[in-house]
C-alpha positions in Angstrom: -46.0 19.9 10.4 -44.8 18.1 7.4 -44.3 21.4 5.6 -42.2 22.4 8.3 -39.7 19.6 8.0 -39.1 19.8 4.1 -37.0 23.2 4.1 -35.2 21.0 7.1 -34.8 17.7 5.3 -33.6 20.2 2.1 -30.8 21.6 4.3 -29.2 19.0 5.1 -29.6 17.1 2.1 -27.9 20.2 0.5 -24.9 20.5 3.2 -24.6 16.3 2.5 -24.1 16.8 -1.1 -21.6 19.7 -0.2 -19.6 17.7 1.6 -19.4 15.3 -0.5 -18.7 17.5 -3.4 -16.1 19.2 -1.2 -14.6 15.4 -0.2 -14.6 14.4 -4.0 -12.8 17.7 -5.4 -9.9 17.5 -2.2 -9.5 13.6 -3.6 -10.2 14.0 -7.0 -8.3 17.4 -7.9 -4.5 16.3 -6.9 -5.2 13.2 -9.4 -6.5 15.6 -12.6 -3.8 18.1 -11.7 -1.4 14.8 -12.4 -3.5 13.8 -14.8 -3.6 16.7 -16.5 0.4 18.3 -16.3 1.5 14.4 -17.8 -0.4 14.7 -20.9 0.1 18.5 -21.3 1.9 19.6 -24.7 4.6 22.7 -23.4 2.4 25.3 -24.7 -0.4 24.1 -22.2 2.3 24.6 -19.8 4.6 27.8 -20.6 1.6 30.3 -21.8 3.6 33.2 -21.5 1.4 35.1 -18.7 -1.4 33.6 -20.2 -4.0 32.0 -17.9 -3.8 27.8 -17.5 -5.7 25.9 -19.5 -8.1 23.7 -17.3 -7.3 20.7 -20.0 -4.3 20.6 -22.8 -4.5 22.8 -26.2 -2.9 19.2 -27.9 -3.1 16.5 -25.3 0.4 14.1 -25.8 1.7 10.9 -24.8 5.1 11.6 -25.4 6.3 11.4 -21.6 4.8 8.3 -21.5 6.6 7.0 -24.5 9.3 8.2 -23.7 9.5 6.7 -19.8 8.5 3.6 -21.1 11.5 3.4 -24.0 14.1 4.4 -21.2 15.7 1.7 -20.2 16.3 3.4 -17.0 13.0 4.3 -16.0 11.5 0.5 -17.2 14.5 -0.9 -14.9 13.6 1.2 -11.5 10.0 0.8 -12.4 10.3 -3.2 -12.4 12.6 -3.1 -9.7 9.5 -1.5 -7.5 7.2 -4.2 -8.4 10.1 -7.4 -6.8 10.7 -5.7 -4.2 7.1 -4.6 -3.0 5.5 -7.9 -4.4 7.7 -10.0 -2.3 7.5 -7.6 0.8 4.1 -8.6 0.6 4.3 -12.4 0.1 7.2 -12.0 2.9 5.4 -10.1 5.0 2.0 -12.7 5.1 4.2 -15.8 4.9 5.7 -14.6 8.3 2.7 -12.7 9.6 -0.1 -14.6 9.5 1.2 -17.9 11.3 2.1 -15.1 14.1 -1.2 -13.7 14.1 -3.5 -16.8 14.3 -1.5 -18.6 17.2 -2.0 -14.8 18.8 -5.2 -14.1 18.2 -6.6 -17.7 19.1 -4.6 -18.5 21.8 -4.1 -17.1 25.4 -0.5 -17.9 25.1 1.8 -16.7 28.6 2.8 -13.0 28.2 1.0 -12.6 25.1 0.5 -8.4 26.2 4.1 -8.0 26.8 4.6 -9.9 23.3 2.4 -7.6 21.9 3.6 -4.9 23.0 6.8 -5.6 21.9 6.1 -6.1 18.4 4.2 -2.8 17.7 7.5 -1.3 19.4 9.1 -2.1 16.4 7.4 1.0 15.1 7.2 3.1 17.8 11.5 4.6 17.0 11.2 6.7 13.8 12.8 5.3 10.5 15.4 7.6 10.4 16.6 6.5 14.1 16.7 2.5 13.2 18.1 3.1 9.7 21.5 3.4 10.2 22.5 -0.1 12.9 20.2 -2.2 10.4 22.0 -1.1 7.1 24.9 -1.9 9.4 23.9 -5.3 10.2 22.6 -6.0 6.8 26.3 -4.8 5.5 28.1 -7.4 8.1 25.3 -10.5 6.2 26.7 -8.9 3.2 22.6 -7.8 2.4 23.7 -4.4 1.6 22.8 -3.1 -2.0 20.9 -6.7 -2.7 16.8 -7.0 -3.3 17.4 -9.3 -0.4 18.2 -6.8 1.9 15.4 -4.3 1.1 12.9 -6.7 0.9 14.1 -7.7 4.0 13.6 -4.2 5.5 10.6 -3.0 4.4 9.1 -6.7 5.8 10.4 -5.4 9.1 8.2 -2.5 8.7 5.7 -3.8 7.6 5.3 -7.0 9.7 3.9 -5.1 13.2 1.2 -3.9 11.4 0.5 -7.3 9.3 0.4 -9.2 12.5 -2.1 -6.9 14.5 -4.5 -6.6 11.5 -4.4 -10.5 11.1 -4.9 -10.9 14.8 -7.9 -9.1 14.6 -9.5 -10.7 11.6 -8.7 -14.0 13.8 -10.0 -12.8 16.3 -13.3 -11.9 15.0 -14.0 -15.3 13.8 -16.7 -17.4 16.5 -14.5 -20.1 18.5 -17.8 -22.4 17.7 -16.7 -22.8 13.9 -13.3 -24.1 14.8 -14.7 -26.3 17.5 -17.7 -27.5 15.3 -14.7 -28.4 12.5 -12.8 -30.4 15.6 -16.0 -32.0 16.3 -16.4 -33.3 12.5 -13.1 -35.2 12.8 -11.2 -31.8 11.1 -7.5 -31.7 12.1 -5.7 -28.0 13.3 -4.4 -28.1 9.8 -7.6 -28.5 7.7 -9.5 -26.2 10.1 -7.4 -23.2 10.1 -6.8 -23.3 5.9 -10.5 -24.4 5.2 -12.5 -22.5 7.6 -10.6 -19.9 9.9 -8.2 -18.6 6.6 -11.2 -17.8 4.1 -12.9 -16.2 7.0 -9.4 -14.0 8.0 -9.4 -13.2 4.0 -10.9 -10.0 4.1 -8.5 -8.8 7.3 -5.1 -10.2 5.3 -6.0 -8.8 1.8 -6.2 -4.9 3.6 -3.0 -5.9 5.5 -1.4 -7.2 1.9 -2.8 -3.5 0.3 -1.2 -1.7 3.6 2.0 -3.5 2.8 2.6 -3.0 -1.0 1.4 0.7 -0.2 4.5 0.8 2.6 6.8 -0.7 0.5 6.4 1.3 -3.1 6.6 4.3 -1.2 9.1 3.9 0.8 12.8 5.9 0.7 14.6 5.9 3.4 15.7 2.1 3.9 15.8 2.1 0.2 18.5 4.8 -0.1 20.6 3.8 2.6 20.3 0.1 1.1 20.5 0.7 -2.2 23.1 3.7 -2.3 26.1 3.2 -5.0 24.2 0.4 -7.2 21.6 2.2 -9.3 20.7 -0.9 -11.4 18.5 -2.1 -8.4 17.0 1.7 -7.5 13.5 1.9 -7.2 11.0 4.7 -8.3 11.2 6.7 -5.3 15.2 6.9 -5.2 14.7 7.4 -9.2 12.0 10.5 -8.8 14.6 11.6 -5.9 17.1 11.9 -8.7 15.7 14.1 -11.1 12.6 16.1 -8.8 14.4 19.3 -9.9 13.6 18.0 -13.4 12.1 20.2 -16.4 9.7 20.4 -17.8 7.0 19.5 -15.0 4.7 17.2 -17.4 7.7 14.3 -17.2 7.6 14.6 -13.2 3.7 14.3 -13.9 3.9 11.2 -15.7 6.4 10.0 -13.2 4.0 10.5 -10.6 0.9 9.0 -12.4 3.4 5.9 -13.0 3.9 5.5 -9.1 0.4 5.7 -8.6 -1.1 3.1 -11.4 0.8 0.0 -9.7 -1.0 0.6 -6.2 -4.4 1.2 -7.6 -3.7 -1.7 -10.2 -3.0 -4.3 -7.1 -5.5 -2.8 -4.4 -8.6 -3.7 -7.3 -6.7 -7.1 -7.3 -6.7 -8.1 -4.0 -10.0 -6.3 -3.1 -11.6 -9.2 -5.1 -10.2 -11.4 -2.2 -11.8 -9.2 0.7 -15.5 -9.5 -1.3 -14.9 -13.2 -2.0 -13.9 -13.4 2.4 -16.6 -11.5 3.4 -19.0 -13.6 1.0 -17.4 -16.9 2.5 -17.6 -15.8 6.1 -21.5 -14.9 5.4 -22.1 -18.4 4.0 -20.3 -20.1 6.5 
């Protein structure tokens, strides 16, 4: 009987590791090809009819050097980092208040409220692009890092408040009545107990929120259009994607994609020090 089950075990221990093999090269592959192109010397690129090298004949840093001596590209990138750093401090600063008094309070048409907020995302950027620009233009906001930090918070915030609502809402009502108990005021309970425990909830809505805001284009054009000193990567790559030869678009590309990883290790050091917290408490 036992023999009978190792050829079955073996199966699907071999179509487990395919999968994951198959998983790892769709993740994996787009990031060597980027990898790869951005460090490529032109020979590595034009063979003449020869076959693509897998890696570089002579592996180069020049499109890194020279991105990073352009005063240009060091501008745009900078300008990335302000805007989607304070999206994100924005973005918490408004949305966490709104989720704890939803998520721990039955407040009167709390559904409706809700519902109204996730609305927000519900129209297509493209269809609520044009009467915000127009707004932000009569504040005078228009082509400021006020006013697309300002935008992309409106994106962004819907999905900050439902994520924080439920990592408030997962917390046991005991803890915050055992704190009350103890002579702990609202204050003190929700930064000392019910915050640390909502860590792990905010610091994926903070990663969602810096991932919105670097990538986004659309509010950023239409904001930004006529004042290149405050364009950000995307409008930048917009500018030159028909640009030759492909290893500087490479680099380009790797550069977009450092900053995200760089700030989601960051912050995931708060989710594993929020989980630990909420396990000792």
């Amino acid at each position: 009987m036992q023999g009978k089950n190792m050829p079955m075990a073996t199966g699907k221990k071999i179509i487990w590791l395919t999968g994951v093999f198959l998983a790892l090269l769709i993740v994996l592959g787009p990031v060597y090809m980027l990898v790869k192109y951005s460090v490529s010397d032109l020979s590595s690129i034009n063979t003449g009819g020869e076959p693509i090298p897998l890696w570089p004949y002579h592996p180069t840093l020049r499109m890194y050097e020279f991105l990073f001596t352009d005063s240009q590209f060091y501008r745009v990138f900078m300008n990335s980092v302000i805007v989607s750093l304070f999206t994100v401090l924005l973005s918490l600063l408004l949305g966490v208040p709104a989720a704890y008094i939803l998520g721990r309070y039955q407040i009167p048409g709390r559904k409706l409220l809700l519902l109204a907020i996730i609305s927000v995302r519900m129209f297509p950027d493209i269809a609520s692009v044009i009467p915000i620009v127009e707004f932000f233009i009569k504040l005078g906001l228009h082509q400021t890092y006020t006013g697309v930090v300002l935008a992309h918070t409106l994106l962004a915030l819907p999905y900050v408040i439902f994520i924080g609502i439920g990592a408030f809402e997962s917390i046991p009502h005991e803890l915050e009545q055992q704190a009350w108990v103890m002579g702990a005021g609202k204050f003190q309970t929700f930064f000392k107990i019910l915050f640390p425990l909502a860590i792990p909830g905010l610091a994926a809505a903070a990663i969602y929120t810096f991932l919105l805001s670097w990538d986004e284009f659309i509010f950023s054009y239409f904001l930004m259009f006529g004042r290149q000193e405050i364009f950000t990567l995307t409008l930048y790559l917009n500018g030159i994607k028909y640009a030759e030869p492909q290893n500087l678009l490479a680099a380009i590309s790797v550069c977009l994609s450092v900053p995200v990883i760089v700030f989601s290790m960051m912050v995931q050091r708060y989710m594993v020090a929020g989980i630990s917290t909420g396990s000792v408490k």
